[in-house]
VMD Tcl script that draws the C-alpha trace (Angstrom):
set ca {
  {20.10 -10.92 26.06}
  {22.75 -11.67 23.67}
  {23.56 -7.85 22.33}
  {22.65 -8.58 18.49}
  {21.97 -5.48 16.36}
  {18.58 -3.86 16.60}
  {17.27 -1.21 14.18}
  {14.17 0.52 14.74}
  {12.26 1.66 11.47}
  {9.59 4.19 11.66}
  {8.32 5.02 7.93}
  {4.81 5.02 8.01}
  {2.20 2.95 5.93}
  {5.97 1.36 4.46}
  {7.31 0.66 7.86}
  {6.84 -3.05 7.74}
  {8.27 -3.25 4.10}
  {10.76 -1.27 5.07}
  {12.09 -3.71 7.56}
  {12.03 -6.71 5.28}
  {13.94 -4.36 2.85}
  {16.66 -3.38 5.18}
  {16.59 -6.78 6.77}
  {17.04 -8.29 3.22}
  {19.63 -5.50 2.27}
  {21.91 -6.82 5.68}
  {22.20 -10.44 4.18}
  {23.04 -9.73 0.59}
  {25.71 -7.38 2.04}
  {26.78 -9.92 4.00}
  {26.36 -8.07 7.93}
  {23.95 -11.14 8.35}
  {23.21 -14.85 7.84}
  {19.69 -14.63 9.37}
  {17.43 -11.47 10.33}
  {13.80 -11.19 12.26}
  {11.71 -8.10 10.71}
  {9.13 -7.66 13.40}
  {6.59 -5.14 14.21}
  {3.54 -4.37 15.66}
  {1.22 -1.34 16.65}
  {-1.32 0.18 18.98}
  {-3.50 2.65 16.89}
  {-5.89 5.21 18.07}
  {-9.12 5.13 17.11}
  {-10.77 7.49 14.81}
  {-9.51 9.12 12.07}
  {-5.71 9.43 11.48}
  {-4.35 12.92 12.96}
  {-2.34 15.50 10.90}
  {0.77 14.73 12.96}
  {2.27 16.30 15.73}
  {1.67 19.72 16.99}
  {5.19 21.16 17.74}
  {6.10 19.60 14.53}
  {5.63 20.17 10.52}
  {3.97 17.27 9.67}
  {5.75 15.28 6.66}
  {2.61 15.16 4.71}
  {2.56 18.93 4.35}
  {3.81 19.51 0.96}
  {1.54 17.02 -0.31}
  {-1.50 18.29 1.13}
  {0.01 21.80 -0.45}
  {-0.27 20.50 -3.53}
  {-3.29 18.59 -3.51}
  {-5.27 21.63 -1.96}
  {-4.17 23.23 -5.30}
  {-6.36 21.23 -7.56}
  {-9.17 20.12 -4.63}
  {-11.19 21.49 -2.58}
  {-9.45 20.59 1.06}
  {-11.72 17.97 3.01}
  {-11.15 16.52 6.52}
  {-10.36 13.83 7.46}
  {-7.33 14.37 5.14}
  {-6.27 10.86 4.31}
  {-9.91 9.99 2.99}
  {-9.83 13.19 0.64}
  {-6.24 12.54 -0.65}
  {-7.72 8.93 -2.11}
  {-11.27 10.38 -3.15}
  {-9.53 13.18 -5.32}
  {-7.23 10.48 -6.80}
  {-10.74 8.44 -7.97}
  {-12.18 11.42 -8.98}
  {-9.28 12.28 -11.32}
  {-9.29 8.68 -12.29}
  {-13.22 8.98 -13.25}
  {-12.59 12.31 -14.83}
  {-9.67 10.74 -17.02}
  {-10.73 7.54 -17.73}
  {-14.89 7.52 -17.46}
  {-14.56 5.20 -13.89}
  {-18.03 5.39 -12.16}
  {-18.38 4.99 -8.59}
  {-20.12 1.74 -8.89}
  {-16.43 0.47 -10.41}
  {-14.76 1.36 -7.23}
  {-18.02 -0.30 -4.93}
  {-17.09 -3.43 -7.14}
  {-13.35 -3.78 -4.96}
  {-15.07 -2.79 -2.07}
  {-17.29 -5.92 -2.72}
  {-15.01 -7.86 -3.36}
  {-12.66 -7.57 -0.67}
  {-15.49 -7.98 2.23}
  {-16.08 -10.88 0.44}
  {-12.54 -12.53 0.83}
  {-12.95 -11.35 4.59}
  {-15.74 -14.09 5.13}
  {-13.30 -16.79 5.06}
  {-10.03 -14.86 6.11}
  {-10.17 -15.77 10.33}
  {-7.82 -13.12 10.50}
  {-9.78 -10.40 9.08}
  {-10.35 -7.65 11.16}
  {-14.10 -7.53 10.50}
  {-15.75 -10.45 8.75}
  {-18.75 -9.41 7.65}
  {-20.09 -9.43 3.79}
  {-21.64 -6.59 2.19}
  {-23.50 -6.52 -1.14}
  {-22.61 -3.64 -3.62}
  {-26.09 -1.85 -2.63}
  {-24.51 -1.76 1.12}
  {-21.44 -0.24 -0.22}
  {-22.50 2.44 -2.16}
  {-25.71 3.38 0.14}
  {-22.85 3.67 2.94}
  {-22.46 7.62 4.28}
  {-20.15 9.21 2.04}
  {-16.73 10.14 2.94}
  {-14.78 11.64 0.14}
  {-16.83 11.33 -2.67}
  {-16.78 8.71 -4.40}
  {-15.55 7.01 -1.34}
  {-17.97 5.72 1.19}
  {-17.75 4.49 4.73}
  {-17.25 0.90 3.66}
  {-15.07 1.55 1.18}
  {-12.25 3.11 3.43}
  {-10.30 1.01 5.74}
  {-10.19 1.94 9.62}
  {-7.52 2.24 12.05}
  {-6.11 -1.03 13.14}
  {-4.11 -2.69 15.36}
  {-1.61 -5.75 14.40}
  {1.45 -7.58 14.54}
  {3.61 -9.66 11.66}
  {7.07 -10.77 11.83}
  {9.41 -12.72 8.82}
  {12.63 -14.78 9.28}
  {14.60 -14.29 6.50}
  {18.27 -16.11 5.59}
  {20.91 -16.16 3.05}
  {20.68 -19.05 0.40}
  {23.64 -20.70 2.64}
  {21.86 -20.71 5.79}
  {18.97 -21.98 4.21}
  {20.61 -24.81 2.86}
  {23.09 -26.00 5.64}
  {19.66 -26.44 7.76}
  {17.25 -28.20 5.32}
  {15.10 -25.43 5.45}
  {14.55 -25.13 1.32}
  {11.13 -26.65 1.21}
  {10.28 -24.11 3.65}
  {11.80 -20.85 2.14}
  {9.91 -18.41 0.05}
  {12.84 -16.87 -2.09}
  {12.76 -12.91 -2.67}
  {13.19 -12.02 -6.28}
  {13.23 -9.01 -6.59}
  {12.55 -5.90 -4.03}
  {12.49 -2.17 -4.59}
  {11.55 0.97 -2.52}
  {11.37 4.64 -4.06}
  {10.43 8.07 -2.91}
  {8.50 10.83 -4.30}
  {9.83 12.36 -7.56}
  {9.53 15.88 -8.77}
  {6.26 14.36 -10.36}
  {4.48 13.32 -7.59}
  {3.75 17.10 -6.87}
  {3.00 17.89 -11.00}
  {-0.50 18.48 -10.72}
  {-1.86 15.00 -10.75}
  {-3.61 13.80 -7.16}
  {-2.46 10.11 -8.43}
  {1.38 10.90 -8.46}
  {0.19 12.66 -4.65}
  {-0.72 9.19 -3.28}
  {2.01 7.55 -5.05}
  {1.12 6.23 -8.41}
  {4.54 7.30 -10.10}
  {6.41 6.03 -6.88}
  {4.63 2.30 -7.17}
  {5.35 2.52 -11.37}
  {9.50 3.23 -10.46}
  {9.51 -0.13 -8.17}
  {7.26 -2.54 -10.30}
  {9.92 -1.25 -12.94}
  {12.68 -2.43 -10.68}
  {11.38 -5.45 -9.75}
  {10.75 -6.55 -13.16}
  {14.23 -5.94 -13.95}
  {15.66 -7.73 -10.88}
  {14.12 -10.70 -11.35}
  {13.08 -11.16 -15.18}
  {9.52 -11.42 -14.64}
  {7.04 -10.00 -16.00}
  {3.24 -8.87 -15.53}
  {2.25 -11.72 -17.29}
  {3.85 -13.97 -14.78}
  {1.58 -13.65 -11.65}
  {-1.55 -15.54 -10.97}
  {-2.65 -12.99 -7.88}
  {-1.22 -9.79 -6.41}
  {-1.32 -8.05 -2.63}
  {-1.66 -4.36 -2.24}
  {-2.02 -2.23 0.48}
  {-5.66 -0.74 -0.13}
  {-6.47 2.25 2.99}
  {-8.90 3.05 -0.11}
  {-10.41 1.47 -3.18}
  {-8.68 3.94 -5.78}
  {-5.05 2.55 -4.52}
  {-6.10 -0.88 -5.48}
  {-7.53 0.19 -8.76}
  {-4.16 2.47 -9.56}
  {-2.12 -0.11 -8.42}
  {-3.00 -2.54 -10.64}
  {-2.71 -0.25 -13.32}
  {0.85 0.82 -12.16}
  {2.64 -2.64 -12.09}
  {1.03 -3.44 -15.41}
  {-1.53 -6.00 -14.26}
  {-4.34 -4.36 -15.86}
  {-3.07 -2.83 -18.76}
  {-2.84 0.80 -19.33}
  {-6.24 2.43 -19.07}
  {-7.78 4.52 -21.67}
  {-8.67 8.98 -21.97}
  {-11.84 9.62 -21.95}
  {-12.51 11.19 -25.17}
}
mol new
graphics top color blue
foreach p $ca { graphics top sphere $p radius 0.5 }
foreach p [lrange $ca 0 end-1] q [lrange $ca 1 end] { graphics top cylinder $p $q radius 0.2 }
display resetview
């Protein structure tokens, strides 16, 4: 026991970038040469709950809004991302068949991923035959509870370097985190799940570090649905901007 610092971070779906954020926000204000972001979790199974009971749950405005343009479905979370891809197939002519496609394609990369928490292949038939969730979402195109650890070391430039460890080190450059804007609850069941949130820090993160779309060769997103991974292409600029229907 040696009485270092300890900061617990609780933020949801964000906790574990959250903790490389604030870990990585310690060193460049120089509280810290070296910091462990570490976490792990026990889920239960089944569909995510609405929160606690004695509680408002922190969702609530959202689902508010989104109940305002869509018909209210349960389980919530799976409704929230089908009414974002129907809005995107109302907008911009996406079929459902577009969103089996990702589907695909990730439980293909889980055939060869040992850490995958399933590892089984399905072929776009499977996908789209699956029982329906939230249309156009089906079963195996929505990701279930699951349970995991992770854990990154990171160090100041100086630390780094006084211990050889540069052919090691994966430099950070650049890192954002935003919050819901007055736009996220404008009407649009996109800006509910975040899209105008994820544009803000792909902005920021260009600017930080001088890079570009155009620069990366592959991308990581966190996909609880298909329609996040197809917006968030779309909002850091990987995909280029998508066209009205009409």
């Amino acid at each position: 026991m040696t009485g270092i610092p300890i900061v617990n971070v609780n933020n949801n779906c964000s906790t574990g970038s959250t903790a490389l954020y604030l870990g990585a926000q310690a060193i460049r204000g120089g509280l810290a040469d070296c910091v462990l972001a570490l976490g792990f979790e026990k889920m239960q199974p089944g569909s995510l709950g609405g929160g606690a009971d004695d509680r408002e749950s922190p969702m609530k405005r959202h689902i508010l809004a989104l109940n305002e343009i869509d018909e209210m479905q349960f389980p919530v979370a799976p409704w929230m991302f089908g009414a974002a891809g129907r809005e995107h197939m109302k907008k911009y002519g996406t079929t459902a068949e577009h969103f089996a496609k990702i589907g695909h394609k990730n439980h293909k990369h889980s055939v060869n991923n040992p850490y995958a928490q399933f590892q089984d292949e399905y072929s776009l038939d499977d996908i789209l035959a699956a029982k329906m969730i939230s249309d156009p979402l089906t079963k195996l195109q929505c990701s279930p509870t699951s349970d995991g650890s992770a854990a990154v070391v990171l160090a100041s430039e100086d630390f780094v370097a006084k211990r050889g460890l540069a052919g090691q080190a994966v430099e950070i450059v650049g890192q954002a985190m935003t919050t819901d804007f007055a736009s996220t609850f404008d009407g649009s069941a996109a800006n509910i799940i975040g899209y105008d949130m994820n544009v803000k820090a792909a902005q920021q993160v260009y600017q930080q570090s001088g890079l570009g779309p155009e620069d990366f060769r592959s991308s990581s997103c966190m996909t609880a649905s298909r329609p996040t991974s197809c917006c968030s292409t779309r909002r850091w600029g990987c995909a280029g901007r998508a066209r009205r229907r009409g």
